[in-house]
C-alpha positions, 0 to 999 in steps of 0.5 A, a space after each residue: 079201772 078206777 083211779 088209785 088213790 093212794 098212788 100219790 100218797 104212797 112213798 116207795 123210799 121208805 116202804 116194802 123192802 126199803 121200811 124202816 121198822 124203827 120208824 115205823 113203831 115209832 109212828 104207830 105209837 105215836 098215832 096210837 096215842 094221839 087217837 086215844 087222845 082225840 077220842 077221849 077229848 071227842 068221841 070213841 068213832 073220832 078217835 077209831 077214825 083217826 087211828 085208821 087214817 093215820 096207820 093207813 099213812 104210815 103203811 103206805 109212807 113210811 112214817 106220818 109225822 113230818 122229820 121222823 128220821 130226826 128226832 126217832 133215835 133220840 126219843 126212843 133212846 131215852 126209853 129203857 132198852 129202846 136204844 136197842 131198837 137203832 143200834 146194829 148187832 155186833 157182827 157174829 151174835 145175831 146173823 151174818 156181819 155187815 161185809 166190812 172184812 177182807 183177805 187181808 189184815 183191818 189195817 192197811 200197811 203202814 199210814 194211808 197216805 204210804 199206801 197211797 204213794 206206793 199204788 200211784 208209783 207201781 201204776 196201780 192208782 193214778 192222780 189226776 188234780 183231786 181225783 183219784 182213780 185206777 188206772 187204765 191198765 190195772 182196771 182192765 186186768 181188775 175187771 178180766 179176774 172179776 169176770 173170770 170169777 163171777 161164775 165160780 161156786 161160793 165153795 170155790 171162792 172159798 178156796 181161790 181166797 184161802 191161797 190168797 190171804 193170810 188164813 189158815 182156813 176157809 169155808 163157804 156160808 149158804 152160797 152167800 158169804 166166804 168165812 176165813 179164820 187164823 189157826 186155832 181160832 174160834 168162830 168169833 175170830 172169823 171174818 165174813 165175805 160177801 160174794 161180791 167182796 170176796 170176788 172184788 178182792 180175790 180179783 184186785 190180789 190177783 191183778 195187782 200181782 204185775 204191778 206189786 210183788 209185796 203180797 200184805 200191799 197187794 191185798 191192802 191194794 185189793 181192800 182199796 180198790 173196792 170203793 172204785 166199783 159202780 157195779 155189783 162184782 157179782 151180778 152187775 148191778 149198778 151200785 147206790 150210796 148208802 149209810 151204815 144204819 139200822 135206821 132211815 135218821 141217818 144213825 147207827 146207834 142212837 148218838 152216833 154219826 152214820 158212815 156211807 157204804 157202797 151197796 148192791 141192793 139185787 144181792 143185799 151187800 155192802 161192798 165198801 164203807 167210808 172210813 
């Protein structure tokens, strides 16, 4: 069998599932006027050449000009409308949100280090030096509702987060996501859980329950935890880093400074972001 060639070229980081097609545009435009120019300043067959050569490139790396991540945003940005091109749908307008809800209310009781105090001294959290981390006791329980769940139907989960959290209703969305609003509300105010959020939370309410008896502490404590997990509450897989972007620069909008985010690649989902 002959050698491929492209092997060595081809970045798999920043291709299939993983392109970022920002970038990707950026590139083409970049090479498709770079090629007009080269043909006009030598001949047509130059320049088809070096169009050919060049978006073989950025189909097989991601990009062809070196630090595009960088400098992409900014210059798509100063196009009418290209902004667009970086930034991330408002959560509910066009799909799905990001996964950042939870059972319980945004705002965690009172200031993070009062929260804090109050999951190291009911043996929820413990502090070692620098680190922070659950303890051997509530991990355990943590993990035995998490494996206890992983099995259950969405519309269960559904269910097991209504009698848990603060809603006054709950639904299941494509097997995918829980949807929990306050009464009388719209479909604006819903907040959307993945299944390895919903699993990771309803787990944490339930385990926390021999430790807290305040049930807004309790799912504060479960929103928490969440960013203790190294694999998937759902289907095990190990979790990666990520950054809260649309764009492989590092940016959610085209000024703004990216979050990192706890995700699982197998289901596609955000368990955590970094405040």
């Amino acid at each position: 069998m002959p050698p491929s060639y492209s092997s060595g070229l081809r970045r798999s980081e920043h291709t299939g599932d993983d392109r970022c097609w920002p970038c990707t545009l950026v590139n083409v435009a970049l090479v498709g006027a770079g090629s007009v120019a080269l043909g006009a300043v030598s001949t047509p067959a130059i320049g088809v050449a070096a169009a050919v050569g060049g978006l073989t490139l950025v189909w097989l790396r991601g990009y062809l000009i070196p630090g595009t991540p960088r400098f992409a945003p900014g210059l798509v940005a100063a196009v009418p409308g290209g902004a667009a091109l970086f930034d991330e749908p408002p959560a509910g307008e066009n799909g799905p949100p990001d996964g950042g809800g939870s059972l319980g209310t945004e705002n965690a009781p009172g200031d993070p280090e009062d929260l804090l105090g109050r999951l190291v001294e009911s043996g929820v959290l413990e502090v070692d030096g620098d680190t922070v981390a659950p303890t051997a006791a509530f991990d355990e329980r943590w993990h035995a509702e998490m494996d206890r769940l992983r099995d259950s139907t969405t519309e269960e989960l559904a269910r097991a987060a209504l009698a848990v959290s603060p809603a006054a209703e709950a639904r299941p969305i494509e097997d995918e996501w829980v949807a929990l609003s306050p009464e009388d509300a719209g479909v604006v105010d819903e907040t959307w859980l993945s299944r390895p959020v919903a699993i990771a939370e309803i787990a944490g309410y339930r385990a926390a329950e021999s430790f807290l008896s305040d049930d807004e502490t309790r799912l504060a404590a479960a929103r928490t935890n969440r960013l203790f997990l190294d694999s998937c509450p759902d289907c095990g897989t190990p979790l990666e880093r990520g950054t809260d972007m649309s764009c492989c620069g590092g940016h959610t909008g085209s000024g703004d400074e990216p979050s990192e985010t706890l995700v699982c690649r197998e289901c596609e989902a955000r368990i955590y972001t970094f405040d």
